[in-house]
C-alpha positions in Angstrom: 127.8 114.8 49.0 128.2 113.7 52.7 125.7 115.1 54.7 125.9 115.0 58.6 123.2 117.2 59.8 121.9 114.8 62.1 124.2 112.9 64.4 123.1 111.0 67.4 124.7 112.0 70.6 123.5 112.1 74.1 120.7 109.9 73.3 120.0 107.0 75.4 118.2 103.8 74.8 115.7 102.0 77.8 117.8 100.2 80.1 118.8 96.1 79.0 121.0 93.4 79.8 121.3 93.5 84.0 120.5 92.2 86.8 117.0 93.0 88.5 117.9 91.0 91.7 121.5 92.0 92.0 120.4 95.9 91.5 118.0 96.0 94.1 119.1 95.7 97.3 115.9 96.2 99.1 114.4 93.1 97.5 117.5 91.2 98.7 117.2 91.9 102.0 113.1 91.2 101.9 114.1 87.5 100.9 116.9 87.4 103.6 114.0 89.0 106.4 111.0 86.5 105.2 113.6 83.4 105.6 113.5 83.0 101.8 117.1 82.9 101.1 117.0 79.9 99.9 115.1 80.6 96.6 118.0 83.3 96.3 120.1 81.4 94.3 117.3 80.3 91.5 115.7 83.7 91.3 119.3 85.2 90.6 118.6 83.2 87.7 115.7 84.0 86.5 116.1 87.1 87.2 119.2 87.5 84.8 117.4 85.9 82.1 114.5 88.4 82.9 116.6 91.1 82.4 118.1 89.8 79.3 117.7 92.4 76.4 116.3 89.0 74.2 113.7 89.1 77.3 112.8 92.4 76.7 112.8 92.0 72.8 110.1 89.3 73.8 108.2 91.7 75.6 107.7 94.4 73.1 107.3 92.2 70.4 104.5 90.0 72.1 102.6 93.9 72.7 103.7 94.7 69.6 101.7 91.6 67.9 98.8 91.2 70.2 96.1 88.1 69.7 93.9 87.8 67.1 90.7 85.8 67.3 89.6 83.3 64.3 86.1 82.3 65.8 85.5 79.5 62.6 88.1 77.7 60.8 87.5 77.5 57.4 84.6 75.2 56.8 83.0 77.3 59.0 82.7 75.4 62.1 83.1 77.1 65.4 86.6 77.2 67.1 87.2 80.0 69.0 91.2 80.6 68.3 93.0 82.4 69.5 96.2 83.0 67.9 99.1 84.5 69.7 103.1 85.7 68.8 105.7 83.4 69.3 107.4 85.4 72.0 104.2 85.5 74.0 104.3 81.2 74.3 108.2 81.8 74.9 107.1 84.3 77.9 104.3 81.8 79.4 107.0 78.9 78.9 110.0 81.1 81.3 107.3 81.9 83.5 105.8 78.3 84.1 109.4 76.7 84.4 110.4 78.7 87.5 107.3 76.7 89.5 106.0 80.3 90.8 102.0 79.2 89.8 101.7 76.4 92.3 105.0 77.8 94.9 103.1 79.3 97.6 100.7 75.9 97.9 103.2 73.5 96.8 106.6 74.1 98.7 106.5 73.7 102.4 109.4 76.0 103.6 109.2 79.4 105.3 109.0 82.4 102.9 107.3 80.5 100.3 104.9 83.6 99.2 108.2 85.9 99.6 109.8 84.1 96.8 106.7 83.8 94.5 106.4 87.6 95.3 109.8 88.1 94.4 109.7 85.8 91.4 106.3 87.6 90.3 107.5 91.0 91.2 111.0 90.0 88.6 108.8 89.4 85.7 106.4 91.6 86.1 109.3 94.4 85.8 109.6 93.0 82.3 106.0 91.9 80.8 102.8 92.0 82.7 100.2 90.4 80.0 101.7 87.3 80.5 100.9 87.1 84.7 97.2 87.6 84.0 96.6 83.7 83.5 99.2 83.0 85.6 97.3 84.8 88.9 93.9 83.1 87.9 95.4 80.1 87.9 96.8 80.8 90.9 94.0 81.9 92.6 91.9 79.0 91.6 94.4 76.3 94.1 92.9 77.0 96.9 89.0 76.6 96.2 89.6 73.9 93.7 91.8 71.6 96.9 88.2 72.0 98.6 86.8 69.6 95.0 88.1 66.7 95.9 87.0 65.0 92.6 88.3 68.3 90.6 91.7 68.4 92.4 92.9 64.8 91.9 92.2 65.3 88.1 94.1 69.1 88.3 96.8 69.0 90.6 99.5 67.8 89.1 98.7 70.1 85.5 98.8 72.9 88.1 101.6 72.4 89.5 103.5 71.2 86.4 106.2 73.5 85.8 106.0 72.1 81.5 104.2 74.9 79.6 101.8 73.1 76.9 99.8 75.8 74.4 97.6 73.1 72.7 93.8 73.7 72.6 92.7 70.0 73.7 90.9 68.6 76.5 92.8 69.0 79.7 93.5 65.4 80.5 95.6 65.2 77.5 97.9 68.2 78.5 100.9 68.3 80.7 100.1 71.6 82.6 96.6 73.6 82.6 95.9 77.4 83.2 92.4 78.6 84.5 91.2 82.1 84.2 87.4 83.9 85.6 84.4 84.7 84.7 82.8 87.3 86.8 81.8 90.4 85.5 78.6 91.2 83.2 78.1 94.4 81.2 75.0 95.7 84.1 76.9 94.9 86.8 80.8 95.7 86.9 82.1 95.2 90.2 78.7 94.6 91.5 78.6 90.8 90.9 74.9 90.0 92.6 73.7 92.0 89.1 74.7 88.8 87.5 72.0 87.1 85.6 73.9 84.3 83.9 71.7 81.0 84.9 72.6 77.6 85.4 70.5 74.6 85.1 71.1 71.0 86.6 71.0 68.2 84.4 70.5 65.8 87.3 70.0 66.5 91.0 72.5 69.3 91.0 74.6 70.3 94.1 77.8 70.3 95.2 79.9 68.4 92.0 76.9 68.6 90.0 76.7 69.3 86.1 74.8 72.3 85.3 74.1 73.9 81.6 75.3 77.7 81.9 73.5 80.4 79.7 74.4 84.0 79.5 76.8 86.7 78.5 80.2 87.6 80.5 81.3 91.5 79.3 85.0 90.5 80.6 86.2 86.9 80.4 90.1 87.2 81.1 92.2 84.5 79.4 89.6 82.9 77.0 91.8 79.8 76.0 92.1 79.0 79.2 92.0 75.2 79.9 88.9 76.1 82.4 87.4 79.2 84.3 85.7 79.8 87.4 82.4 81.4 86.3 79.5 83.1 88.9 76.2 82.4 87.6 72.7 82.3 89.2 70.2 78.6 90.0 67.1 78.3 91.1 63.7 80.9 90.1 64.6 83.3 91.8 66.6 86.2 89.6 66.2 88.6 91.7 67.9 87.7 94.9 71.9 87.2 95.5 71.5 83.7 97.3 71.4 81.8 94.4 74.8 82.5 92.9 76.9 80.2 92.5 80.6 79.2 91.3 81.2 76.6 88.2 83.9 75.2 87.1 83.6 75.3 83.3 86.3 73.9 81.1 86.9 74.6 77.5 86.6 71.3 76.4 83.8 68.6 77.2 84.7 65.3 79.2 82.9 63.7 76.3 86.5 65.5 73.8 83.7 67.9 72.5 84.0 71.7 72.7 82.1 73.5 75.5 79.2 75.9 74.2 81.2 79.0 75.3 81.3 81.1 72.2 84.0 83.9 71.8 82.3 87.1 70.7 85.5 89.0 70.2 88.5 89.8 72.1 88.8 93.3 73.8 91.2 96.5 72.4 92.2 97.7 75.5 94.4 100.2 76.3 97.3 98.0 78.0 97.8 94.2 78.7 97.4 94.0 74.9 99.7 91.0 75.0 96.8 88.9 76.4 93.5 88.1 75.3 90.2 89.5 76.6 87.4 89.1 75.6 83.5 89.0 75.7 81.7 85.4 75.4 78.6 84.2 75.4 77.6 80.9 77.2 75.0 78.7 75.1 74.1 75.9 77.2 78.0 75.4 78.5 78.8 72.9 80.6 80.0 73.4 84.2 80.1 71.7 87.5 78.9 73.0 90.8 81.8 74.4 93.3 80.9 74.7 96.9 77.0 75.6 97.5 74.7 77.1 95.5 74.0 80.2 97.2 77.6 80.5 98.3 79.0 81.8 94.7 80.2 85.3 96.6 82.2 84.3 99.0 83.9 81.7 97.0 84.6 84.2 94.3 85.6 86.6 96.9 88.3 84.2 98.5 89.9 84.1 94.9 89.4 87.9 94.4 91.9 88.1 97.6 94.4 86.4 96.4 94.2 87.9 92.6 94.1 91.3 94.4 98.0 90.3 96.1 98.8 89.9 93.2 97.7 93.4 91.7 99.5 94.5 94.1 103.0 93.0 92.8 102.2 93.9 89.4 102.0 97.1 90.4 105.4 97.2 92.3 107.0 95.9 89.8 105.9 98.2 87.5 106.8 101.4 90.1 110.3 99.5 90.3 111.0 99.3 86.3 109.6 102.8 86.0 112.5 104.0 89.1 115.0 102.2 87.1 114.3 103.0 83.9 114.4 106.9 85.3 117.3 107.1 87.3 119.5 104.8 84.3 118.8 107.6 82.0 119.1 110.4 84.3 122.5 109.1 84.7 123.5 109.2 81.1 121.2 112.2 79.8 123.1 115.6 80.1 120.8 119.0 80.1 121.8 122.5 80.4 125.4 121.3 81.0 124.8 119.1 83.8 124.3 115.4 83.9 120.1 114.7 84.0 120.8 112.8 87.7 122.7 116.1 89.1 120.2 118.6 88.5 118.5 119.5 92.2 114.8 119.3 90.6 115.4 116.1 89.2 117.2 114.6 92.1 114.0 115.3 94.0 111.6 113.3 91.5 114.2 110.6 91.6 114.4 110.4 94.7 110.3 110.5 95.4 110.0 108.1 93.1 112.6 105.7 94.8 110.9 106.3 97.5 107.7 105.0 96.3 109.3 102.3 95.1 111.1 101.0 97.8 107.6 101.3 100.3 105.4 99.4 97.8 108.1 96.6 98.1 108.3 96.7 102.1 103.9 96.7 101.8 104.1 93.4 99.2 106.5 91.1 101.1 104.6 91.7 104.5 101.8 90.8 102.8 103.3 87.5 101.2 104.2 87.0 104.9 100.5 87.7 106.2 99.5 84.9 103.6 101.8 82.7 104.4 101.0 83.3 108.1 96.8 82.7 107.8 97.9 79.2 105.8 98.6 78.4 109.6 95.8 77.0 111.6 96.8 79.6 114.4 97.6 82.2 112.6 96.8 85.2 114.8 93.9 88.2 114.7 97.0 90.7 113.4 97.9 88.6 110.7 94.6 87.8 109.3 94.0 91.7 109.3 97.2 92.2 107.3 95.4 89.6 105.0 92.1 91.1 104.9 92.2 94.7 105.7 95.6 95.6 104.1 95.5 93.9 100.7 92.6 95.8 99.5 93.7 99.0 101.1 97.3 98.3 99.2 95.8 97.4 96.2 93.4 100.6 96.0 97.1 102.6 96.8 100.1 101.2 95.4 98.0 100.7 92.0 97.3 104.3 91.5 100.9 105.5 92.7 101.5 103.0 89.5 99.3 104.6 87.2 100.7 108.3 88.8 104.4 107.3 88.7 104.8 105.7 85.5 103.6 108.8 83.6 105.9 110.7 86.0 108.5 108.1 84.7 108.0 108.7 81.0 108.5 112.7 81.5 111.9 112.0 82.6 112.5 111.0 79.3 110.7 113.8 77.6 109.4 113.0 74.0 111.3 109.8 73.9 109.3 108.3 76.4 105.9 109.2 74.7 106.7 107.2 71.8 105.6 103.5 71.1 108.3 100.1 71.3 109.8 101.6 74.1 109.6 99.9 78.1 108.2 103.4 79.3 104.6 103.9 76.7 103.9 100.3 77.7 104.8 100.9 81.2 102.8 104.0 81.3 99.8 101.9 79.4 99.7 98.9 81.3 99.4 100.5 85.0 95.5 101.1 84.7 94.6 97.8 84.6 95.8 96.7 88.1 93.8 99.4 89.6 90.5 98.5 87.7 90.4 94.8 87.4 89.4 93.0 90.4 87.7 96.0 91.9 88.5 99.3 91.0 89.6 102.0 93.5 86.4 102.7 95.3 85.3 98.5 95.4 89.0 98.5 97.2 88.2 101.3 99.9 84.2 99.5 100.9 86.1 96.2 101.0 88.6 97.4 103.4 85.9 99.1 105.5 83.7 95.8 105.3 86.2 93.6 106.7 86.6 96.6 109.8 83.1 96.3 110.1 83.0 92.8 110.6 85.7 92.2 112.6 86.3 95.3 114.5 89.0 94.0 116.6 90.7 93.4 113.5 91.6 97.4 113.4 92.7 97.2 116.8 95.2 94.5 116.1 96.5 96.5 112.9 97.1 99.1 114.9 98.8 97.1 117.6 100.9 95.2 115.4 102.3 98.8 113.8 102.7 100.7 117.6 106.3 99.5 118.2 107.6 101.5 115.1 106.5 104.8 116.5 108.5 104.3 119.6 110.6 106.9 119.4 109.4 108.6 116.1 106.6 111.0 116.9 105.7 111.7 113.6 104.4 108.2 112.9 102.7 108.3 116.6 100.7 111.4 115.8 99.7 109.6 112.0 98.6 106.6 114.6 96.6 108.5 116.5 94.6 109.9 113.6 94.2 106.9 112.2 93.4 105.6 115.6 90.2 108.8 115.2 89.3 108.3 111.5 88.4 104.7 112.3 86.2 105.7 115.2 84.4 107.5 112.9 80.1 106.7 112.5 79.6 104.1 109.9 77.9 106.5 107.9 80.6 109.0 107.7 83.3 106.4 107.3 81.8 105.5 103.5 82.5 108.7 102.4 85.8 109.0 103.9 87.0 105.4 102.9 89.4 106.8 100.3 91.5 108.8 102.9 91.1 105.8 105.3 92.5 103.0 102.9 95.0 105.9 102.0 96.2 106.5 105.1 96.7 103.2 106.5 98.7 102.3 103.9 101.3 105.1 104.5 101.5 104.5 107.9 101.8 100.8 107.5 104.6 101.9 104.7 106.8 104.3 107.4 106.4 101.8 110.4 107.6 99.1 107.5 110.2 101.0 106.4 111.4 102.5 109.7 112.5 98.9 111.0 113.6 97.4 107.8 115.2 100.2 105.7 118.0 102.3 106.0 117.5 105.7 108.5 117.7 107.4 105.0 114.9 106.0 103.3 113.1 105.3 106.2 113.2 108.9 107.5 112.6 110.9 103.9 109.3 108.9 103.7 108.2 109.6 106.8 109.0 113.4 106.2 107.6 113.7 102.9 104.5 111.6 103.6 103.4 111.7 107.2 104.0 115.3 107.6 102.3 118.3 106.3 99.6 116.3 103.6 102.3 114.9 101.4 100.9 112.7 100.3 98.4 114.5 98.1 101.0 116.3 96.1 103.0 115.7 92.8 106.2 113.6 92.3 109.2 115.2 93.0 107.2 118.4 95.6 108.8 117.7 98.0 111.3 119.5 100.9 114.8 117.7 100.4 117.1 120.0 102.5 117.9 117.7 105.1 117.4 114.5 103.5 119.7 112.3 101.8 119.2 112.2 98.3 122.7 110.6 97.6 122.2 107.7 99.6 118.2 107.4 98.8 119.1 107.1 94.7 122.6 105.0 95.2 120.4 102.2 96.8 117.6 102.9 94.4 119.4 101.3 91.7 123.0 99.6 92.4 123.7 100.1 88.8 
């Protein structure tokens, strides 16, 4: 007997095969604004080949098959293995080849962050376990070019755009990738709780070896070719002036293995493609970065540029979760109407667009801001983009991600809440970008420690977004309160740093968007997020009589 009692109409797969540059016209015209055009034509590539559905196979199947540890091989000495899929080394490799790790220090031409950010922002729409050891690594340029010793031996490995897996000392490999060791089980965020020690061999200081004994509860990356670890010299194990940053590699210079022991890796919830894990240092080798006593700031300066970088993950994770939405809306026909068509849904479309489209505008001006404070006279407005901003848009656009993506995964109904699909590992990985490298509340005291310490700093914030209110009242009156909130006592501004880092972020977003997007997009933010507390409600609550939804979702997705 033939039985048909199930055929498959309007059902939809997760959107393949096109073009994440070529659809997105706000990212276009970010490249064209920064004076990064010139990267256009290589990121068309990549981005092609990111959007490839054998790019996305790589991408499930490296979450799919997440790495295992083998600690001894099998004479039972001590390796600390860590074995990953084949499509995860086939991820690393695409990412390395594009040159994005070393781009921003490397290449000398204006809009050098916009294209990493754009590049980062590409893949990131794709796979996110894979940028992990690509932002430590990252991060790490700047404070290793202040070692001269260390940066002779790693600058070309860093910049090398040849991906080489092997587990052997880094002076036999072609490229190197560094990841960091920071945060203890006591402590957290709240580094200074650290009581990892580290002992000179010698006289110590700057360049110095030092044995490192201790325990790090997160150590991202653990076959990393090296980490930058925060440990504690000197007696005293009480007091936050004797931290101090190592460099600690995983091999020896003598071609023995360092004495950092892999405990196990972590389950987490997301990222599963990539390994972390707990380890325990047992006398490991390290040398001395900077002072002893100056292990904050140092890890701090890395922190800032790993947080940017939070930031893009994020974004591109708002931006895959908008496509993915509107590609099936499109297709996905309920109650006799096409999905897309339907009022209610055009609203959460069209919010989440929206969203979308401002976390973009935030990231490029702050690949801008960075690029700017490279500049020996970079100017008191820039350096508060830098400082200020990036915490305050990391503490935001990271929980619109985590928000969004599950607002995402309800367009799709039940289909979205199942696993090996783009949307569960969308809606998985999003956490992780607002917890690691300082979760939410870390994020607001940074941004109101920088304000503290440079007060003029808010003043110049504010100065630099006063000519896109001229003329729109709305985003004058959110100045103003803004303008009151900050003048707020110290001790009532702790309390209220949420709401601060909250709303300078929007108001950054509608001054962005209102001289760079279309008067559409532009003025439905404002309207939905300036006016009457919208920004505290769902997706999709919001007024759309008088805005233009049409227009908002056609350049949403120009597929």
């Amino acid at each position: 007997m033939d039985w048909h009692t199930h055929g498959v109409f309007n059902q939809f797969p997760e959107l393949t095969g096109y073009d994440p540059l070529g659809t997105d016209p706000a990212l276009g015209e970010a490249l064209a604004r920064t004076g990064a055009q010139w990267a256009r034509p290589w990121l068309g590539g990549y981005a092609r080949q990111l959007g490839s559905a054998e790019t996305y196979a790589l991408a499930e199947q490296a979450n799919r098959h997440g790495p295992a540890l083998h600690a001894f091989d099998t004479r039972g000495r001590r390796i600390d293995a860590v074995e990953f899929h084949p499509s995860w080394h086939a991820l690393m490799a695409l990412y390395r080849a594009q040159g994005l790790v070393g781009l921003p220090f490397e290449e000398t031409r204006t809009g050098r962050w916009a294209a990493w950010a754009a590049g980062f922002y590409l893949h990131g729409q794709v796979e996110q376990g894979t940028l992990c050891p690509a932002t430590m690594t990252q991060a790490s340029i700047p404070l290793l070019q202040r070692e001269p010793a260390l940066w002779e031996q790693l600058r070309g490995k860093l910049y090398s755009r040849a991906y080489d897996p092997r587990d052997v000392p880094a002076q036999d490999k072609a490229s190197v990738w560094l990841g960091m060791g920071m945060t203890e089980k006591q402590g957290g965020s709240d580094v200074r709780a650290n009581t990892t020690v580290a002992t000179p061999t010698g006289a110590g200081g700057r360049g110095g070896e030092y044995l490192l004994r201790g325990h790090k509860w997160f150590f991202s990356a653990p076959t990393s070719d090296a980490h930058l670890v925060v440990a504690r010299t000197g007696e005293d194990g009480q007091s936050s002036s004797n931290l101090a940053c190592f460099y600690v590699p995983r091999w020896r210079p003598d071609g023995s293995r360092n004495a950092v022991a892999v405990q196990r890796l972590k389950d987490k919830v997301g990222n599963r493609s990539n390994a972390s894990s707990e380890v325990e240092f047992q006398d490991a080798w390290g040398l001395l970065m900077g002072e002893e006593g100056r292990g904050i700031p140092t890890i701090i300066e890395m922190a800032t540029y790993t947080r940017l970088n939070c930031v893009a993950g994020s974004t591109a994770m708002l931006r895959q979760a908008t496509v993915q939405a509107l590609h099936y809306a499109r297709q996905r026909h309920a109650f006799g109407k096409q999905l897309s068509e339907q009022p209610l849904m055009r609203a959460v479309l069209a919010d989440l667009a929206l969203e979308s489209e401002a976390a973009l505008a935030l990231l490029m001006r702050l690949a801008e801001a960075f690029e700017k404070d490279q500049e020996s006279n970079a100017s008191l407005a820039q350096r508060a983009w830098k400082r200020v901003m990036t915490p305050a848009a990391k503490f935001w656009v990271c929980k619109r991600a985590v928000e969004l993506t599950g607002e995402a995964m309800e367009v799709f109904g039940g289909n979205g809440y199942v696993e090996g699909g783009v949307m569960a590992r969308l809606f998985r990985e999003a956490p992780v970008n607002s917890i690691w490298e300082g979760s939410g509340n870390v994020m607001c005291l940074d941004v109101l420690r920088a304000l503290s310490r440079e007060p003029e700093a808010a003043q110049a914030l504010l100065a630099d977004l006063l000519p896109a209110a001229q003329g729109e009242p709305r985003i004058a009156a959110a100045l103003r309160e803004l303008q009151a909130l900050l003048a707020a006592p110290p001790a009532e501004l702790e309390g209220l740093g949420r709401l601060l880092a909250q709303r300078l972020v929007l108001v950054a977003q509608a001054c962005l968007l209102r001289a760079q997007a279309p008067a559409c997009v532009a003025d439905a933010f404002i309207a939905t997020r300036l006016e009457g507390g919208g920004a505290g409600r769902v997706a999709g609550a919001i007024d759309t009589r008088g805005l233009d939804v049409g227009a908002i979702l056609a350049r949403a997705f120009a597929g």
